[in-house]
DRENNUVO-105122 format. One record per residue: residue number from 1; residue in three letters; y negated, x negated, z of N, C-alpha, C, CB in turn. Coordinates in steps of 0.02 Angstrom, whole numbers. Glycine has a CB too. Layout:
+-----+-----+--------+--------+--------+--------+--------+--------+--------+--------+--------+--------+--------+--------+
:   n : res :   n_yy :   n_xx :   n_zz :  ca_yy :  ca_xx :  ca_zz :   c_yy :   c_xx :   c_zz :  cb_yy :  cb_xx :  cb_zz :
+-----+-----+--------+--------+--------+--------+--------+--------+--------+--------+--------+--------+--------+--------+
: NUM : ALA :      Y :      X :      Z :      Y :      X :      Z :      Y :      X :      Z :      Y :      X :      Z :
...
+-----+-----+--------+--------+--------+--------+--------+--------+--------+--------+--------+--------+--------+--------+
END
This chain:
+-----+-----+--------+--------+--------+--------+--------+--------+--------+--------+--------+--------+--------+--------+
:   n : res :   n_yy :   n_xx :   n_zz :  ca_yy :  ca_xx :  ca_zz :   c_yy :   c_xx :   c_zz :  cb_yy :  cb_xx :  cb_zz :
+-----+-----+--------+--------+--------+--------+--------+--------+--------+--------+--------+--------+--------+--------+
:   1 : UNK :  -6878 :  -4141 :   5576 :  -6817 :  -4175 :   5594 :  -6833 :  -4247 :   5612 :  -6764 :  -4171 :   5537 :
:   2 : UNK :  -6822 :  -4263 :   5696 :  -6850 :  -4319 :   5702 :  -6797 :  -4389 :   5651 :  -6855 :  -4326 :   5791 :
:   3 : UNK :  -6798 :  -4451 :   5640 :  -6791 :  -4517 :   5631 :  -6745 :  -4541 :   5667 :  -6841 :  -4549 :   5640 :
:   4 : UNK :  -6679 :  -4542 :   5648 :  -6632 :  -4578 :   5683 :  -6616 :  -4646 :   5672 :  -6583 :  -4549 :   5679 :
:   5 : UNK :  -6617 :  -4709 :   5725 :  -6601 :  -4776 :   5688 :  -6527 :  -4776 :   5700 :  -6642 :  -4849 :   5718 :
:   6 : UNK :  -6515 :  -4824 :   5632 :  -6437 :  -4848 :   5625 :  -6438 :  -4905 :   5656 :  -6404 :  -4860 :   5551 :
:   7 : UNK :  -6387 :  -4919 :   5694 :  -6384 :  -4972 :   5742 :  -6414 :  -4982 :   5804 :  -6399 :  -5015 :   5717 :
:   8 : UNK :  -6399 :  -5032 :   5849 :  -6439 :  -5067 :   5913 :  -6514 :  -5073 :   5880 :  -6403 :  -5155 :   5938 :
:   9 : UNK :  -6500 :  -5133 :   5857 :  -6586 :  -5126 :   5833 :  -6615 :  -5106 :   5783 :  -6617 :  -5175 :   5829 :
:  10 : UNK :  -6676 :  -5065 :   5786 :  -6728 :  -5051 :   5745 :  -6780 :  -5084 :   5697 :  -6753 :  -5030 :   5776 :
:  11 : UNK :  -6736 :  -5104 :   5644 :  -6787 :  -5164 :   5585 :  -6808 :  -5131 :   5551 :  -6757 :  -5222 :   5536 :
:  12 : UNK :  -6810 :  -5073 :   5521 :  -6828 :  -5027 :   5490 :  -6850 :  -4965 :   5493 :  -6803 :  -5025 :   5469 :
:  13 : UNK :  -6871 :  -4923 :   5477 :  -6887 :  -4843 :   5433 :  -6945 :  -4822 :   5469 :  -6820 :  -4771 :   5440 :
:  14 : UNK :  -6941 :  -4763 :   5458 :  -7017 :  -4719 :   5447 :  -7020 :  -4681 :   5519 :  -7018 :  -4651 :   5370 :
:  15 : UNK :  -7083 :  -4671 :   5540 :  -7081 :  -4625 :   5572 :  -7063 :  -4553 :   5546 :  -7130 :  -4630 :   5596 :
:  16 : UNK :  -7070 :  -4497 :   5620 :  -7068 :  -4418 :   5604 :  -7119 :  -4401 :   5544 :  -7092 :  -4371 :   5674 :
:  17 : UNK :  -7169 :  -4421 :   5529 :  -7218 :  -4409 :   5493 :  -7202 :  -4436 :   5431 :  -7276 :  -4428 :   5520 :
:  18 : UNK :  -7188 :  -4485 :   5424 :  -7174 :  -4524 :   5355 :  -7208 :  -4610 :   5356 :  -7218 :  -4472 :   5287 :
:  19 : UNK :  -7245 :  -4613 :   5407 :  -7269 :  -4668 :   5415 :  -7218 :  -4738 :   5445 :  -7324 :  -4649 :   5455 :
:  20 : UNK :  -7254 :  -4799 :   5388 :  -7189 :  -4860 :   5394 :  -7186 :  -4890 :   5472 :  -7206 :  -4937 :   5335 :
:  21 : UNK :  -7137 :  -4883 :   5492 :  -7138 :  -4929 :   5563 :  -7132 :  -4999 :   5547 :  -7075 :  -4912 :   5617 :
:  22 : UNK :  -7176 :  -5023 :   5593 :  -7203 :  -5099 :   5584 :  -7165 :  -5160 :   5617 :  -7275 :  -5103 :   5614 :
:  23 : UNK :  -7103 :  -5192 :   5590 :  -7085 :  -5238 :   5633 :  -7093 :  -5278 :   5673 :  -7071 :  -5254 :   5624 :
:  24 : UNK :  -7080 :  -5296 :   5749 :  -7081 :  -5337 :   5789 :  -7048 :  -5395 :   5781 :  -7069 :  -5313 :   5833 :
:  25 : UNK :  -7016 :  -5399 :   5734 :  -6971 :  -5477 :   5728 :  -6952 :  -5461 :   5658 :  -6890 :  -5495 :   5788 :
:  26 : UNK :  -6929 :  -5515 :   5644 :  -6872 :  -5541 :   5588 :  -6798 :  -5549 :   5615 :  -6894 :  -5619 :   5559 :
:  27 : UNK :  -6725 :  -5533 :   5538 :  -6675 :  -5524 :   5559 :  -6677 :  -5607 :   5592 :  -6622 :  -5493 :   5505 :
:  28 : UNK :  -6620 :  -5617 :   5621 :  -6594 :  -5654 :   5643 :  -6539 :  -5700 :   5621 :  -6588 :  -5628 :   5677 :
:  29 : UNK :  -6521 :  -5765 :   5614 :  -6459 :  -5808 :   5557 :  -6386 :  -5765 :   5596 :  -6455 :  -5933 :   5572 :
:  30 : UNK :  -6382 :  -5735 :   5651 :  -6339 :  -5711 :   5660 :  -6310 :  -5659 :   5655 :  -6336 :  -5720 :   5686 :
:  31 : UNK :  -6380 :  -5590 :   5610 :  -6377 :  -5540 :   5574 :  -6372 :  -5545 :   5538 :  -6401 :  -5511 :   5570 :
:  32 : UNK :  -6374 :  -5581 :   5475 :  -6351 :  -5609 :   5409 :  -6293 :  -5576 :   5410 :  -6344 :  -5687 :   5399 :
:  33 : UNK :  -6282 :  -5543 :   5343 :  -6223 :  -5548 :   5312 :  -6184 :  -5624 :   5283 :  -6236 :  -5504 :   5259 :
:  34 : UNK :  -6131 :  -5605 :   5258 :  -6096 :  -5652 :   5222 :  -6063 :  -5596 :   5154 :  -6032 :  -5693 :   5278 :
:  35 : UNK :  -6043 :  -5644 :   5097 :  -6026 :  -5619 :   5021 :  -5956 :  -5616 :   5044 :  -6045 :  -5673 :   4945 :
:  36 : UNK :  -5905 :  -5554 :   5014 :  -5830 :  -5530 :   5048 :  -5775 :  -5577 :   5022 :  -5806 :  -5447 :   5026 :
:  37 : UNK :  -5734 :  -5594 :   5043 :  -5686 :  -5637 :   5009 :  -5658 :  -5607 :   4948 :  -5633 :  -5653 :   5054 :
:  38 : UNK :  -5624 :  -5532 :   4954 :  -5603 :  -5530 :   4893 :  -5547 :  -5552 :   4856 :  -5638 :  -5547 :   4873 :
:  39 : UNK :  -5490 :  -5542 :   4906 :  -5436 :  -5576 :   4902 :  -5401 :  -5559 :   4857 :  -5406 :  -5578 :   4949 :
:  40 : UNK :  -5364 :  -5601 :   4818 :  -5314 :  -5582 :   4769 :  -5239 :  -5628 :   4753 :  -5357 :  -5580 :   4708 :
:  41 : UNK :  -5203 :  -5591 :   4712 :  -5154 :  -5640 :   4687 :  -5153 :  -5704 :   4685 :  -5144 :  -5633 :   4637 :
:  42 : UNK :  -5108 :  -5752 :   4685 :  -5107 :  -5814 :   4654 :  -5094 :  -5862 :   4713 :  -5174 :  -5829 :   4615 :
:  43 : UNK :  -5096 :  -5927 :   4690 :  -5075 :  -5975 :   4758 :  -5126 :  -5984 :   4781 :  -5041 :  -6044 :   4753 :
:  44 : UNK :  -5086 :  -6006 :   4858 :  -5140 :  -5995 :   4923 :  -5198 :  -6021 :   4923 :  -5120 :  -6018 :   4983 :
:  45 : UNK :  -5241 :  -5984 :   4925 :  -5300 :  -6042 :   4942 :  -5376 :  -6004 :   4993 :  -5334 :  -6076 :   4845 :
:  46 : UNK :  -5355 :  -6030 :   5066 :  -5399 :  -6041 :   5097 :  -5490 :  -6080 :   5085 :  -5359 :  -6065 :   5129 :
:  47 : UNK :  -5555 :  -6039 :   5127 :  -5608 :  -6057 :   5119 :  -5592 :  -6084 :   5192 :  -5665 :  -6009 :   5094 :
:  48 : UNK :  -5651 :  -6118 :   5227 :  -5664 :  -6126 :   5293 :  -5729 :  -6102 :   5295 :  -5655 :  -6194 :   5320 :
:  49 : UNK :  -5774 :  -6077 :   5340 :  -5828 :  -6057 :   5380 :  -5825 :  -6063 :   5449 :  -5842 :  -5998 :   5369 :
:  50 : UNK :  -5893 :  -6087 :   5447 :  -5917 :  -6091 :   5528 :  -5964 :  -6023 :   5553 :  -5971 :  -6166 :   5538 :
:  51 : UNK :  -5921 :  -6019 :   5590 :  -5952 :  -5943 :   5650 :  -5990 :  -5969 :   5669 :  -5915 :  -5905 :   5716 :
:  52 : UNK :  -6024 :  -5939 :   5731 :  -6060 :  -5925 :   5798 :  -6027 :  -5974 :   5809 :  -6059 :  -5860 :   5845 :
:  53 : UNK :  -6063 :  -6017 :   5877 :  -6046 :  -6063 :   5919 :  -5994 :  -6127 :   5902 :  -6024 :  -6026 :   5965 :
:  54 : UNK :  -6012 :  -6143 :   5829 :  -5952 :  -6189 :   5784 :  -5908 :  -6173 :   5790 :  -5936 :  -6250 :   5790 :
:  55 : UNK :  -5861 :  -6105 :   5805 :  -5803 :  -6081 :   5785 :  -5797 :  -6098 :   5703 :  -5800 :  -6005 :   5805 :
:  56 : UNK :  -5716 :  -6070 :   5680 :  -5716 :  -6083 :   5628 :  -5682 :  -6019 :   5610 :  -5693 :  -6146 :   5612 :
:  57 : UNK :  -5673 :  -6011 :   5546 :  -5666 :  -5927 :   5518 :  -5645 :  -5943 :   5460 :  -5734 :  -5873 :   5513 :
:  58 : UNK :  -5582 :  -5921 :   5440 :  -5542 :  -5937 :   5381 :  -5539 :  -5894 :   5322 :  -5480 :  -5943 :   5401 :
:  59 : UNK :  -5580 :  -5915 :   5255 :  -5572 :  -5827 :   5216 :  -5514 :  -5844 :   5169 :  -5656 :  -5790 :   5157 :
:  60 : UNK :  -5471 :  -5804 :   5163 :  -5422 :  -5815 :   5103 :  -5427 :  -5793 :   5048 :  -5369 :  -5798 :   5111 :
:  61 : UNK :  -5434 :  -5851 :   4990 :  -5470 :  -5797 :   4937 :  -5415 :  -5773 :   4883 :  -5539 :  -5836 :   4892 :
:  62 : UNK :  -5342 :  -5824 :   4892 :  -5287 :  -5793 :   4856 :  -5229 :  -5813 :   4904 :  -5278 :  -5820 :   4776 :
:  63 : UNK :  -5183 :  -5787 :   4879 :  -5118 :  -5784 :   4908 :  -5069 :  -5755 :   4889 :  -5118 :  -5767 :   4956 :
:  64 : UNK :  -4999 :  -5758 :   4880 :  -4950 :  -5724 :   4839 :  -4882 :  -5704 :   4892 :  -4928 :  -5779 :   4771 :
:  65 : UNK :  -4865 :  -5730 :   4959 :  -4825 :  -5705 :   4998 :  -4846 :  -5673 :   5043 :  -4793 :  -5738 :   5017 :
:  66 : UNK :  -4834 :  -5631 :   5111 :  -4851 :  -5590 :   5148 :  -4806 :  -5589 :   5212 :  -4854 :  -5534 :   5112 :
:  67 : UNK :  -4807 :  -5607 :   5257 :  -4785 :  -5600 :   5331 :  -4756 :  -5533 :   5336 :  -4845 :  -5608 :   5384 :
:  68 : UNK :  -4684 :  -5527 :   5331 :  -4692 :  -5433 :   5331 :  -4618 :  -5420 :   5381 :  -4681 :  -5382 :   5221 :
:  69 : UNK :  -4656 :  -5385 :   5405 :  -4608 :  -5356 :   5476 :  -4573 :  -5304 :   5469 :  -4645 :  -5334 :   5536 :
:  70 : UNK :  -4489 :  -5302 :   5446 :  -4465 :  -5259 :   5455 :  -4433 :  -5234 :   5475 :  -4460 :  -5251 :   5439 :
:  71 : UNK :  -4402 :  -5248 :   5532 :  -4389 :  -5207 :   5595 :  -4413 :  -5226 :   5656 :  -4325 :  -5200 :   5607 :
:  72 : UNK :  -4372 :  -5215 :   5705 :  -4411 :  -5214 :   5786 :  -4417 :  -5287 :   5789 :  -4362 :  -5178 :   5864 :
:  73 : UNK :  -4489 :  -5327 :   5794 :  -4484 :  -5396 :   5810 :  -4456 :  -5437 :   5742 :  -4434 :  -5403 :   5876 :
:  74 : UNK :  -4437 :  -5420 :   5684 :  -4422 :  -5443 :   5626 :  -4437 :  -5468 :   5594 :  -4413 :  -5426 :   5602 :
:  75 : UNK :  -4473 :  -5524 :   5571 :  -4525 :  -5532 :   5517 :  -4487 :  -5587 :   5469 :  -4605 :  -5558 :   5550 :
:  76 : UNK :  -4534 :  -5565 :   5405 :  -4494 :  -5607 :   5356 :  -4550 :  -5621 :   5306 :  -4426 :  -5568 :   5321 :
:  77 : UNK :  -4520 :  -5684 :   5252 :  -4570 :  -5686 :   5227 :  -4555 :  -5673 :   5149 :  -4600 :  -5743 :   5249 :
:  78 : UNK :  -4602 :  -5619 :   5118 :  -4587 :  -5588 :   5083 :  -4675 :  -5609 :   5023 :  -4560 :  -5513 :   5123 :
:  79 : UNK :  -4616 :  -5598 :   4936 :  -4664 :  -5623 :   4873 :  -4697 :  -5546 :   4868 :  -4614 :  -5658 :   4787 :
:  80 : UNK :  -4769 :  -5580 :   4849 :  -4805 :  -5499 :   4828 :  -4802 :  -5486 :   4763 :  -4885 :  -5489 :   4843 :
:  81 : UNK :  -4771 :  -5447 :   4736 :  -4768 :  -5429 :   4665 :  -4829 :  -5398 :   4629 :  -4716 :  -5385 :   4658 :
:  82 : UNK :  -4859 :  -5352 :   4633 :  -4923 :  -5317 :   4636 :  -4942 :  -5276 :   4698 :  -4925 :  -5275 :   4582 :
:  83 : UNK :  -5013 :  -5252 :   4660 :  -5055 :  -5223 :   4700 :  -5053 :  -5134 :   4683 :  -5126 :  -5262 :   4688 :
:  84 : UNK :  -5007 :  -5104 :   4736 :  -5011 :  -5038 :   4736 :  -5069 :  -4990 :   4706 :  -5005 :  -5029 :   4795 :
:  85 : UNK :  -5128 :  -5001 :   4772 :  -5153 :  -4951 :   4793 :  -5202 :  -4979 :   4837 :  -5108 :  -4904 :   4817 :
:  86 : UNK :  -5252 :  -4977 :   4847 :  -5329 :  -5008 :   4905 :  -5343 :  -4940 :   4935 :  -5422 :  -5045 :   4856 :
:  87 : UNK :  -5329 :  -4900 :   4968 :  -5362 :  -4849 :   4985 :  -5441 :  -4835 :   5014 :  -5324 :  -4832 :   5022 :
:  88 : UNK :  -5470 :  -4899 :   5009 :  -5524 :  -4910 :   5051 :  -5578 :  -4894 :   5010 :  -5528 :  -4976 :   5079 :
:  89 : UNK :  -5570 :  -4907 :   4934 :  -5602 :  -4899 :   4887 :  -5567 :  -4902 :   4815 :  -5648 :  -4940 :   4896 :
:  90 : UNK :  -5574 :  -4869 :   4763 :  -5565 :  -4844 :   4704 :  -5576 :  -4930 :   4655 :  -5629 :  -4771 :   4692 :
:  91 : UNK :  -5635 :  -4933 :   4671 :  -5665 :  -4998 :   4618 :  -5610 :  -5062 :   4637 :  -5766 :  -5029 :   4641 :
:  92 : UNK :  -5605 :  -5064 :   4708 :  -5560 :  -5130 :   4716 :  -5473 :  -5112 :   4723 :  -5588 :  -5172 :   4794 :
:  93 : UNK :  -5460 :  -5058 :   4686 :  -5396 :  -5055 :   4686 :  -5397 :  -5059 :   4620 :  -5362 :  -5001 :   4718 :
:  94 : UNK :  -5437 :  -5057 :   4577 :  -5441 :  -5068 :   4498 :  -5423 :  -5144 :   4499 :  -5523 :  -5049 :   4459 :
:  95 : UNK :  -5486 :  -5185 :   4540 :  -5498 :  -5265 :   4539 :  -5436 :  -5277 :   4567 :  -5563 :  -5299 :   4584 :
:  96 : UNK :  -5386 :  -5253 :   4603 :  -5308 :  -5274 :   4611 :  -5343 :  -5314 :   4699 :  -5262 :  -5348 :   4524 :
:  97 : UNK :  -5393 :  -5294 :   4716 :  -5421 :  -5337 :   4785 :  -5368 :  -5327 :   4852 :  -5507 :  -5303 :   4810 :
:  98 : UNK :  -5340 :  -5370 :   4899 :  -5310 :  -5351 :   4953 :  -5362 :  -5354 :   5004 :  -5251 :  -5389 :   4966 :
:  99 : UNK :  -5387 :  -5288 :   5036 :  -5387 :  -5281 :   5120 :  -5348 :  -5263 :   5169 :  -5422 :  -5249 :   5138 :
: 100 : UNK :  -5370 :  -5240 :   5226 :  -5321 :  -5212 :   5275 :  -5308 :  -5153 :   5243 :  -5344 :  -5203 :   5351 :
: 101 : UNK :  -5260 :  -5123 :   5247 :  -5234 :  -5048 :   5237 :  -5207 :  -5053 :   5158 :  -5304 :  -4983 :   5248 :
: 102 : UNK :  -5223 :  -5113 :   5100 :  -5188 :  -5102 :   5051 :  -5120 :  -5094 :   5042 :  -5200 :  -5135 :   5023 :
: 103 : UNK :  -5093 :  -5052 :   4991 :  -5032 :  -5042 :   4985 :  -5014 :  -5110 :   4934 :  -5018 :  -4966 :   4959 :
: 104 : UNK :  -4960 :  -5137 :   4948 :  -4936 :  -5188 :   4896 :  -4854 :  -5184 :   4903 :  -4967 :  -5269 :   4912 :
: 105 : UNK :  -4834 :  -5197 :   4841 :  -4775 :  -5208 :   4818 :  -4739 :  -5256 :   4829 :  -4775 :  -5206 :   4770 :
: 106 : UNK :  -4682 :  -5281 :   4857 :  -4641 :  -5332 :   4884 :  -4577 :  -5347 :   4868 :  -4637 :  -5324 :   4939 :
: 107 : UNK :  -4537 :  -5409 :   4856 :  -4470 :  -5395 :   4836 :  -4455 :  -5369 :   4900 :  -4425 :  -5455 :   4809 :
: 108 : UNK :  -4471 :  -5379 :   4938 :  -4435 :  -5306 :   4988 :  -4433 :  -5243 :   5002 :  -4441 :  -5304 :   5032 :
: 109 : UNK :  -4488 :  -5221 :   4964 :  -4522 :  -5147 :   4956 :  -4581 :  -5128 :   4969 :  -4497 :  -5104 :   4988 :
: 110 : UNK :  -4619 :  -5067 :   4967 :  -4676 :  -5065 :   4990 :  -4708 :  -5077 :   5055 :  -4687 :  -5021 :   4978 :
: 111 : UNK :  -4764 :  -5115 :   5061 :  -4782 :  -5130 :   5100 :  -4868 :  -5114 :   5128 :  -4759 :  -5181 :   5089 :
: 112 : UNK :  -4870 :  -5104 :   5182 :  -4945 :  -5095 :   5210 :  -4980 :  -5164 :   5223 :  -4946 :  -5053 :   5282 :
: 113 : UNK :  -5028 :  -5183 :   5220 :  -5074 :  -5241 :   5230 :  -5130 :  -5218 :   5305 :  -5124 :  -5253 :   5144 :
: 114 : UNK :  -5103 :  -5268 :   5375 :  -5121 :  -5241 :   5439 :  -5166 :  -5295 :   5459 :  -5060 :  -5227 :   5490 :
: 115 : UNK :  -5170 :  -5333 :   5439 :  -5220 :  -5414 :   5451 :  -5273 :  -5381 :   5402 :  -5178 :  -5515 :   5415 :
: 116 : UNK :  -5328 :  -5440 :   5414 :  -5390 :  -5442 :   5378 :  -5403 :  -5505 :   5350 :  -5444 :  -5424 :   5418 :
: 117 : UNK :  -5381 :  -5511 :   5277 :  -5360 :  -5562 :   5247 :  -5453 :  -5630 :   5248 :  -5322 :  -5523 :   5159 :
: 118 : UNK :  -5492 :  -5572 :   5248 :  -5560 :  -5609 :   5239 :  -5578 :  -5636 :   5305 :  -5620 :  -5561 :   5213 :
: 119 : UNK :  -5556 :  -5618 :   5343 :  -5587 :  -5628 :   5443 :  -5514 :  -5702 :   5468 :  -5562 :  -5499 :   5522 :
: 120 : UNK :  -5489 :  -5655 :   5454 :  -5421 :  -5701 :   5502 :  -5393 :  -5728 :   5458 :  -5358 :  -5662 :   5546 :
: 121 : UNK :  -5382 :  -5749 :   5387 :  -5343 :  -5777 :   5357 :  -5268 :  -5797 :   5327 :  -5359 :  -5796 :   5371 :
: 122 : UNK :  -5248 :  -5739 :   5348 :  -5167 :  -5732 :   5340 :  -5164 :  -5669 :   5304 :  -5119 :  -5729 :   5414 :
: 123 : UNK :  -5102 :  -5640 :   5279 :  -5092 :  -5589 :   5269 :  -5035 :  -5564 :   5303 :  -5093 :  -5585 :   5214 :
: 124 : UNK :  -5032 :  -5516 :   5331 :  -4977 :  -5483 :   5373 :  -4952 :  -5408 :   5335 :  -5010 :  -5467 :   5457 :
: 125 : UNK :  -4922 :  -5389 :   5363 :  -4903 :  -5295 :   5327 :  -4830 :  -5278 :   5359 :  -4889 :  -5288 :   5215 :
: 126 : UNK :  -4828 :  -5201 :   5361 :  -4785 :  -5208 :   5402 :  -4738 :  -5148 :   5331 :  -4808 :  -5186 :   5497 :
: 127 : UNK :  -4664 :  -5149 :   5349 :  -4651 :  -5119 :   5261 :  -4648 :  -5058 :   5276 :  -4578 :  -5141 :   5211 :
: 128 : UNK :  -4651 :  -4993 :   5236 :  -4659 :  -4930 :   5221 :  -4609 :  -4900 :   5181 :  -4715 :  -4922 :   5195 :
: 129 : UNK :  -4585 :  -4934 :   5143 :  -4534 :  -4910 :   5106 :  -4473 :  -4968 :   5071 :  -4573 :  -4871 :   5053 :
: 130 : UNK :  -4433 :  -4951 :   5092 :  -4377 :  -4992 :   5090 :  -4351 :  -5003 :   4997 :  -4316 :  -4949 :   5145 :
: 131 : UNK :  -4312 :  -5057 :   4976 :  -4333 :  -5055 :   4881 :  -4253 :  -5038 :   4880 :  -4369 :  -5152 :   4821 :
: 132 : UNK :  -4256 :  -4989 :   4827 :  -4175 :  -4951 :   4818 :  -4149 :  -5027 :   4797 :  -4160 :  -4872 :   4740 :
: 133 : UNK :  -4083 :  -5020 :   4843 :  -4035 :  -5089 :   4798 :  -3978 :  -5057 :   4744 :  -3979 :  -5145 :   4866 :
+-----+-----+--------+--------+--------+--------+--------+--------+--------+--------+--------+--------+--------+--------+
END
């Protein structure tokens, strides 16, 4: 079974045989990872980072209201009460973490999380379930 690489480029693995393939370069400062924001409860508080080309890149590492759209063109701004549900992962729906797709709780009702609180810096969601009055 031949060696398939993950990704554009090839920094790693073995040949068909088992033998180590030998790199031509080192990663690059623009292959670097970065550590995840990890967003949670509490008052707001923005990081700043510098991207590529001195852009700037906003991580949010808490926050307690939510941009939430509920009807056509509607938006309001709504308190987050808790943290539903993370569907993305098990461990960070324990840690109460918000990403995109978390479910969270709202005085307005349930809500979906459609932004990417670590990339773009806001939180958005659009609501799912309306709260019995």
């Amino acid at each position: 079974m031949p060696f398939y690489y993950h990704g554009p480029i090839a920094l790693k693995g073995r040949t068909e045989t088992g033998r180590p393939i030998k790199l031509n370069r080192k990663k690059r400062k623009m292959e670097l990872g970065r550590e995840p924001a990890m967003t949670m409860l509490g008052e707001r508080k923005l990081k700043k980072i510098r991207a590529k080309g001195g852009n700037e890149k906003f991580r949010l590492l808490q926050d307690n209201e939510v941009n939430l759209v509920v009807g056509k063109g509607i938006v309001k701004k709504a308190k987050i009460i808790d943290v539903v549900e993370n569907p993305s992962d098990i461990k960070l729906s324990r840690k109460k973490v918000i990403t995109k797709g978390t479910i969270v709780r709202t005085d307005l009702g349930k809500a979906v999380i459609t932004s990417r609180p670590g990339q773009d810096g806001v939180l958005n969601a659009v609501l799912i379930e309306e709260k019995a009055s």
